[in-house]
C-alpha positions in Angstrom: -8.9 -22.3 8.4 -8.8 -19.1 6.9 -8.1 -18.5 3.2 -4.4 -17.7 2.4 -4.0 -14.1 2.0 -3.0 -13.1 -1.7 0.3 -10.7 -1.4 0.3 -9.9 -5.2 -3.9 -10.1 -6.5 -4.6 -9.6 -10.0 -7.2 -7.5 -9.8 -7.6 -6.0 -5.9 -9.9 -3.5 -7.1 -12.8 -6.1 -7.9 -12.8 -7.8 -3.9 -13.4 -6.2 -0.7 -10.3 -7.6 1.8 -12.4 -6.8 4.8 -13.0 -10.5 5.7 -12.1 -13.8 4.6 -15.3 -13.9 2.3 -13.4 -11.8 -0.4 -17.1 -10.3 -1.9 -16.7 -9.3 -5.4 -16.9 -5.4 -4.9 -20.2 -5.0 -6.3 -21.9 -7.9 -4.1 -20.6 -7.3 -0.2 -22.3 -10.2 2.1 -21.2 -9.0 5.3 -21.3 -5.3 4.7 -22.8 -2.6 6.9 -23.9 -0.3 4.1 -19.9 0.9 3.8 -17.7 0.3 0.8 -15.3 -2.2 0.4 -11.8 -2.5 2.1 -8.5 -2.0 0.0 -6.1 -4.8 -0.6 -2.7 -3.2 1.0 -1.0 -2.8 -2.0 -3.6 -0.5 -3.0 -2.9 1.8 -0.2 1.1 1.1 0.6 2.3 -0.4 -3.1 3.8 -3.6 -4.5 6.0 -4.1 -1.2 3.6 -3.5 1.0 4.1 -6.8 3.3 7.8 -6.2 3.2 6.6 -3.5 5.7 5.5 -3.8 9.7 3.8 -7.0 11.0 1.0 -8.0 8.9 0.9 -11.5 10.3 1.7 -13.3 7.5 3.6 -16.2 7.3 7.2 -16.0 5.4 6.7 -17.7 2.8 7.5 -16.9 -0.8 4.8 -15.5 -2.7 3.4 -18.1 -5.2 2.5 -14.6 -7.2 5.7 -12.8 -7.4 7.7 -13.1 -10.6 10.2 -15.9 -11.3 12.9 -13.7 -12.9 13.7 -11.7 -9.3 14.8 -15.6 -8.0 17.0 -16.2 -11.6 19.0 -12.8 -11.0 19.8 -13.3 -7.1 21.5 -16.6 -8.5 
């Protein structure tokens, strides 16, 4: 089974999202010689998944902020 895909990461900038290995960005394993792949928020922003089919399950985002759910109510 494949690791749930973070929506909201911490720090994007320090994995390569090309596989389900998440290398730190200085140590790829599965590389080719190229550099590592963006996290989608780096490319598209914080609503990127809100966006096309990525595949992803609907489920709320264990990430996001609490406060958004306290002012729909």
């Amino acid at each position: 089974m494949a690791k749930r895909f973070p929506l909201h990461p911490k720090h994007p900038e320090r994995i390569c999202w090309g596989c389900d290995k998440y290398c730190a960005a200085t140590d790829l394993q599965c590389g080719n010689g190229a550099g590592r792949t963006l996290h989608p928020c780096e490319m598209l922003g914080d609503d990127w998944y809100k966006w096309g089919d990525w595949g992803l399950e609907d489920a709320e985002d264990p990430t996001a902020d609490d406060s958004d759910a306290e002012k729909a109510h």
